[in-house]
C-alpha positions in Angstrom: -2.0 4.5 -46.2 -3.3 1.3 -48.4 -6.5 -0.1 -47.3 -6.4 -3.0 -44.7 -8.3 -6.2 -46.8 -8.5 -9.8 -45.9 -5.9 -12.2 -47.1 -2.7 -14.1 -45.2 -1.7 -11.3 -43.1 -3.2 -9.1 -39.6 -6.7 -8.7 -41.1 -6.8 -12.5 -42.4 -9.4 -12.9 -39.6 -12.9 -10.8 -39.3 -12.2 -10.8 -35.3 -9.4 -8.5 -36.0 -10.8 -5.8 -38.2 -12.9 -4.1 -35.5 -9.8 -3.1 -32.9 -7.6 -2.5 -35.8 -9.8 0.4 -37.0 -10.3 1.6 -33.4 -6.7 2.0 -33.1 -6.2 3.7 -36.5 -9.1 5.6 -35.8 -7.6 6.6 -32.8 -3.9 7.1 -33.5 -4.2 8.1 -37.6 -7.6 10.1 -37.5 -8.0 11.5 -34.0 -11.0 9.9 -33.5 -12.8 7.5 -31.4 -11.7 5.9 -27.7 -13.8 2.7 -28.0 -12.0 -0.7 -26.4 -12.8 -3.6 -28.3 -12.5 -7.5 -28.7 -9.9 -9.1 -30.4 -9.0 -13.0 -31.1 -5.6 -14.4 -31.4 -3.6 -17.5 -32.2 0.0 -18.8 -31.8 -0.5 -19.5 -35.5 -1.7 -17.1 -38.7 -4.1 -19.4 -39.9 -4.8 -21.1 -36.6 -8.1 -23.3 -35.7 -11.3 -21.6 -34.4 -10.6 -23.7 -30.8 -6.7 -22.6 -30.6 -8.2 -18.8 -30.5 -8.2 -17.1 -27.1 -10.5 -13.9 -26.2 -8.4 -10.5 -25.1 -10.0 -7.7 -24.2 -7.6 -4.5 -25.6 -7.7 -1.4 -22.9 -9.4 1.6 -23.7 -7.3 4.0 -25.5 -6.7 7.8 -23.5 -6.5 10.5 -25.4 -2.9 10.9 -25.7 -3.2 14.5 -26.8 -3.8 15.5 -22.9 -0.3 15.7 -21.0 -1.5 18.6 -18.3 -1.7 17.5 -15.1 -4.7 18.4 -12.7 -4.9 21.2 -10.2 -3.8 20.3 -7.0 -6.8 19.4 -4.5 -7.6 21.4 -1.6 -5.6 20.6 2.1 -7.4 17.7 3.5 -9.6 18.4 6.8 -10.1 15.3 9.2 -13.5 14.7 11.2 -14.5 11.7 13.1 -11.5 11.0 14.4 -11.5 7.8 16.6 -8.9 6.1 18.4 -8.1 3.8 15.1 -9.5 5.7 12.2 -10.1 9.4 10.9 -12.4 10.3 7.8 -10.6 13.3 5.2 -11.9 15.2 3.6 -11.0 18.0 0.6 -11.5 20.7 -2.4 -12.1 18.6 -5.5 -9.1 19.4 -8.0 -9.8 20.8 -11.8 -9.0 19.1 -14.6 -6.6 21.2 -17.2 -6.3 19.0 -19.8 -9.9 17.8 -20.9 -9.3 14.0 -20.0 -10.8 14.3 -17.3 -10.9 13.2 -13.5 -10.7 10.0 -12.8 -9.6 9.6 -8.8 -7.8 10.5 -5.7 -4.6 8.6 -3.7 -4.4 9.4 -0.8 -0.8 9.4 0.7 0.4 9.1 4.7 3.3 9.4 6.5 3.8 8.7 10.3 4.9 11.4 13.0 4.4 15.3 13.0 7.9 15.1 10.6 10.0 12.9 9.2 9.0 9.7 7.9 7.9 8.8 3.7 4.9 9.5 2.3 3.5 6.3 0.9 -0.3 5.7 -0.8 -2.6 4.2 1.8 -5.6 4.4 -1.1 -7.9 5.8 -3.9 -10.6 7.4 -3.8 -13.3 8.4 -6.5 -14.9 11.2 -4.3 -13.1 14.1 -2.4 -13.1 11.7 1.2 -11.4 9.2 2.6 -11.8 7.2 5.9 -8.7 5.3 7.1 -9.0 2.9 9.2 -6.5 0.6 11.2 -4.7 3.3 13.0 -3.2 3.2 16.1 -4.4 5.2 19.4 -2.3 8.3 20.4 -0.3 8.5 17.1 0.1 11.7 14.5 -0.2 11.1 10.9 0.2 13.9 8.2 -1.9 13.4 5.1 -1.7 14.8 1.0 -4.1 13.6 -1.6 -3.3 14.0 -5.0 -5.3 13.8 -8.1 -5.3 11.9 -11.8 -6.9 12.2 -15.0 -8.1 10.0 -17.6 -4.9 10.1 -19.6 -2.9 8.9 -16.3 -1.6 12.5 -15.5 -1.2 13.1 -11.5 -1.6 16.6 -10.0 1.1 18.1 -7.3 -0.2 16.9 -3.9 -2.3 18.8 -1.9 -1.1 20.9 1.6 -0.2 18.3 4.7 -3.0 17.8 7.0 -2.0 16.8 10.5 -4.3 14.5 12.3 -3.9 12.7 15.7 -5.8 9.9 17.0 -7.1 9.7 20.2 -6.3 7.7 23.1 -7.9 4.4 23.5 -8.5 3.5 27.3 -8.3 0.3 29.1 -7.9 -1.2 32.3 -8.2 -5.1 31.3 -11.9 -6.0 30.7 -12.7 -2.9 28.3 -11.8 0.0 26.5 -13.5 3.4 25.7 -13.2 4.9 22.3 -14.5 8.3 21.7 -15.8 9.6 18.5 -16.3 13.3 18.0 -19.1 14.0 16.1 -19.0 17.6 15.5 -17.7 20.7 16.8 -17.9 24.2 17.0 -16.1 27.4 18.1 -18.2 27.1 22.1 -18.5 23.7 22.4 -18.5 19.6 20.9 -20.7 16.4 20.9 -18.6 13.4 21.6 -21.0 10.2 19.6 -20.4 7.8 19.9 -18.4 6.9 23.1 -17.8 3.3 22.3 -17.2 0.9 25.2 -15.8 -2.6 24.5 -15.5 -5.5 26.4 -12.1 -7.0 25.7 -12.3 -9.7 28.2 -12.8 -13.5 27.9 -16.1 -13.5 29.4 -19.5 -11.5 29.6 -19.3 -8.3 31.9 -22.7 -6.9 33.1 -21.5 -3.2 33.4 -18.8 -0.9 33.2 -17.5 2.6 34.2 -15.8 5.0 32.4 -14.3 8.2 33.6 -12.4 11.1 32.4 -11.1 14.7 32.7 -12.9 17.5 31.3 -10.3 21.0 30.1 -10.5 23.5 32.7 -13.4 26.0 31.5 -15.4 23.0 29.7 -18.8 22.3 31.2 -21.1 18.8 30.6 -24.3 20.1 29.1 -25.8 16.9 28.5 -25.1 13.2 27.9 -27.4 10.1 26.5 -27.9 5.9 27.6 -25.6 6.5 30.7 -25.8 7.7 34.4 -23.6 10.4 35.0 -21.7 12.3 37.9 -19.6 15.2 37.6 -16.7 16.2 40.0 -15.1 19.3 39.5 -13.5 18.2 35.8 -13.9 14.8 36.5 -16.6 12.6 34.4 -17.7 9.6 35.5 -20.2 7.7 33.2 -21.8 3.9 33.8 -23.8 1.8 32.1 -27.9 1.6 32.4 -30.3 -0.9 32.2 -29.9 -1.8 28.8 -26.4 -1.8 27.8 -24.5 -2.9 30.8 -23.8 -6.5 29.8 -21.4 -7.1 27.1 -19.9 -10.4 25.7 -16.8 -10.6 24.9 -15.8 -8.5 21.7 -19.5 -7.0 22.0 -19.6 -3.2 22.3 -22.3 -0.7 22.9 -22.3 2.6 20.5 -25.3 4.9 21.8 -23.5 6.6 24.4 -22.6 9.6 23.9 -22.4 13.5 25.5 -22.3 16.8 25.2 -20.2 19.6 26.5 -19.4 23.9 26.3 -16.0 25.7 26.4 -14.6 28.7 26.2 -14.8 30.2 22.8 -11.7 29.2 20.6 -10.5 26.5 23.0 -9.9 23.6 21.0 -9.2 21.2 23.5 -11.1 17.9 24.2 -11.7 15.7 27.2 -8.9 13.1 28.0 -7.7 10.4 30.3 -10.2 8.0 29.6 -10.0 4.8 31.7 -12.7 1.6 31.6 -13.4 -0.7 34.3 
């Protein structure tokens, strides 16, 4: 191939030489990625002030048409009444591109339903946010490289939110913060007030599973009934405006080992 010179055709600006050897470099030799800068005018031979700035993409290597691993099954923790956070096994690259991201994809219900992308991610998690209480999602993630391959999606992870409780003025939103085989810590316990004026305390109450026991609880008074939990306000978090919310309560509890159930039938008042 002749030698690209100036003169009255592509290279009859300086602007231009740079990209065009990126892309022959790229294309013709196999070598270099770099994006560059190029000007352009309607005309040939056009004036300095008729040129426009365009910034070219950087080039992918081509060459690299093998898709990523699939990533590991997504596992969901801090699952609220709205929101859940995922979590999964990063996925390999196969084609030397490398990563570049994550969608994430949802579909309502335990079946049924499309599979849509609700987001990206650059790390392996993912909180999604906006959901609604009571209600089963399933979740994949998939994966792409730098040379815009996508991997086959992941295993479907089944999450459900949890209920969000009201009784007019407020609403109690529980947030597990971890669990284990004997036992959970619920933190934070959010109470709301969804009225149109300032409340100066609330009650919230609930059912433990039989064989669960409270072990402890934090910034409330508490009374326990047989399964039933009854937690109010103290001094300092009693009085909320409307829209305000307190976060610091919270509580613990113990169950039998490899029960997996949680506490339900919140109400606020």
């Amino acid at each position: 191939m002749p030698p690209i010179q100036d003169g009255n055709h592509c290279a009859n600006r300086p602007e231009w030489r740079t990209p065009l050897q990126q892309n022959i470099q790229k294309f013709l030799l196999k070598t270099g990625d770099a994006p560059g800068v190029i000007r352009i005018s309607p005309r040939a031979l056009g004036n300095l002030s008729e040129w426009r700035d365009w910034q070219t993409p950087t080039l992918n290597d081509s060459s690299d048409t093998t898709p990523p691993s699939a990533p590991g099954t997504p596992a969901a923790s801090n699952v609220t009444a709205i929101s859940a956070t995922l979590t999964w096994a990063a996925s390999t690259d196969q084609g030397g591109s490398g990563l570049v991201g994550y969608d994430i994809l949802r579909a309502p219900g335990a079946s049924g339903g499309t599979f849509t992308q609700v987001g990206t991610s650059t790390t392996t998690s993912f909180s999604d946010t906006g959901l609604t209480p009571s209600t089963t999602y399933r979740y994949q993630v998939r994966a792409r490289d730098a040379a815009g391959n996508t991997s086959p999606v992941s295993n479907t992870a089944e999450v459900t939110t949890r209920a969000a409780a009201s009784t007019g003025t407020c609403t109690a939103v529980l947030t597990v913060q971890t669990e284990w085989a004997t036992g959970y810590v619920i933190q934070p316990l959010t109470i709301t007030n969804t009225g149109t004026s300032t409340i100066t305390g609330w009650t919230v109450t609930f059912t433990l599973p039989a064989g669960h026991t409270l072990t402890g609880s934090w910034n409330s008074a508490v009374t326990v009934s047989g399964q039933t939990v009854t937690i109010r306000n103290v001094g300092h978090n009693g009085t909320l405006a409307p829209g305000a919310g307190t976060t610091g309560v919270g509580f613990q509890a113990s169950r039998p080992n490899g029960n997996t159930a949680l506490p339900s039938g919140y109400t606020c008042a």
